[in-house]
C-alpha positions in Angstrom: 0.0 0.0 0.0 0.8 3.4 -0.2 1.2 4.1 3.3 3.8 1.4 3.4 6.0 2.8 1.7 5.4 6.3 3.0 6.6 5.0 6.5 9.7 2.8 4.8 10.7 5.7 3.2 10.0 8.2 6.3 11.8 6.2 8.2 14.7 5.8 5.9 14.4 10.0 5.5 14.3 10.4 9.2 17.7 8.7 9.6 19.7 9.6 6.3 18.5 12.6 5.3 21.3 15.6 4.7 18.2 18.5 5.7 17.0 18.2 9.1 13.9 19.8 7.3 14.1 16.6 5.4 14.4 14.4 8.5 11.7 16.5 10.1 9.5 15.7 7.4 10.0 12.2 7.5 9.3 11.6 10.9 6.3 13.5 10.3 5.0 10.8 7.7 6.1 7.6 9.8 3.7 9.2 12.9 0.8 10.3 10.4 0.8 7.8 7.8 1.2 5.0 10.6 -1.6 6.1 12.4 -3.9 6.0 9.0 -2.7 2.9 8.3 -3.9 1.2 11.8 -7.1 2.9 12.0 -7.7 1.1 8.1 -6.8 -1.6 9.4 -9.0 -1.8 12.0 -11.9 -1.0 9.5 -11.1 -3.4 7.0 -10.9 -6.2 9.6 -14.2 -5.6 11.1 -15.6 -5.6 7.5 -13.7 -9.0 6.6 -11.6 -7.3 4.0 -7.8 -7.9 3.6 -5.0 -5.4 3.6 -1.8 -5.6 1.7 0.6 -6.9 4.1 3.4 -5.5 1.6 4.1 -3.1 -1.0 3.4 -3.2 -4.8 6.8 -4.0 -6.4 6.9 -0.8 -8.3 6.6 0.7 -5.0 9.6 -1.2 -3.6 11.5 -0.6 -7.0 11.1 3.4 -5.8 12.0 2.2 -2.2 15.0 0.8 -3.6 16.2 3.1 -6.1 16.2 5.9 -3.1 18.1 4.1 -1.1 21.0 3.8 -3.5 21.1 7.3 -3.4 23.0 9.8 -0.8 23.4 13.4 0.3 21.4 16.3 -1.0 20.3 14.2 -4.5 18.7 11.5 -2.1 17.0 14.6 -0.1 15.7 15.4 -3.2 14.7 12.6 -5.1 12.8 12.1 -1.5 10.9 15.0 -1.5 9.9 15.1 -5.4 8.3 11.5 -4.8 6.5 12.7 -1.7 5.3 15.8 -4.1 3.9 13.3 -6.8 2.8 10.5 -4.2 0.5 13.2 -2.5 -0.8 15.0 -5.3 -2.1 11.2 -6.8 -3.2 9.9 -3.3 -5.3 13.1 -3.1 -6.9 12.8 -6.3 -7.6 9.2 -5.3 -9.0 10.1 -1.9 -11.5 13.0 -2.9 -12.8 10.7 -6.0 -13.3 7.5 -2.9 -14.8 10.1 -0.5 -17.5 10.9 -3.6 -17.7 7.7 -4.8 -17.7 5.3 -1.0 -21.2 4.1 0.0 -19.5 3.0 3.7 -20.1 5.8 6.0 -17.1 4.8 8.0 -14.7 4.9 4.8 -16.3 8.7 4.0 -15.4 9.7 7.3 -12.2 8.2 7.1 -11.8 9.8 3.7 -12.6 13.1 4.9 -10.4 13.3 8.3 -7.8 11.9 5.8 -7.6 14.3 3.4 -6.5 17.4 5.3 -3.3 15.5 6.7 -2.4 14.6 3.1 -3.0 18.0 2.0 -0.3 18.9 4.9 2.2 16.7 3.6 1.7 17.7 0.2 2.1 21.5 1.2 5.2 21.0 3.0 7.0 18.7 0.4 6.2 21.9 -1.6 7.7 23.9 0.7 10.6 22.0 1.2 11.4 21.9 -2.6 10.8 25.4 -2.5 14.0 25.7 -0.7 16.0 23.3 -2.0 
């Protein structure tokens, strides 16, 4: 899932980014995206439905491909993947927040949305400054 690899790569951020702002910014996704991700969890299990226990491969392929990198082109690499990765995982939230029929996934959805748009505007931010 998405979320999976927000906290691997958080995680990974936290501890080898060159910009505190970077490492910062990770820690902020590992807390954030780690909380989503239980709290979906918990939903999907009383509903019987199964959650990913890993990431897509393409998703580890980023994963990997980041972590060959070092210094100030990892930090930004980072950060430009966080960029896109929000801007899609936004779309894809306000289109499952329209289009849900489970009132618990709506609300889910919609307390969501703001942290994402958070990440997204400090990613922006950050690359601002890069």
């Amino acid at each position: 899932s998405v979320g999976m690899m927000e906290i691997e790569l958080g995680n990974y951020a936290t501890q080898n980014a060159q910009s505190q702002r970077v490492k910062d910014f990770g820690a902020m996704l590992v807390k954030d995206h780690t909380q989503a991700g239980n709290e979906l969890k918990a939903m999907a299990a009383s509903n019987n439905i199964m959650v990913p226990a890993a990431m897509m491969p393409e998703q580890q392929e980023h994963v990997d491909m980041l972590k060959k990198k070092t210094g100030a082109a990892s930090d930004r690499d980072y950060i430009d993947m966080m960029v896109n990765g929000h801007k899609k995982t936004i779309d894809d939230f306000k289109k499952a927040g329209s289009d849900l029929k489970e009132d618990s996934y709506k609300a889910f959805a919609a307390k969501t949305l703001p942290v994402l748009q958070k990440h997204l505007d400090s990613a922006q931010a950050i690359r601002k400054s890069m």
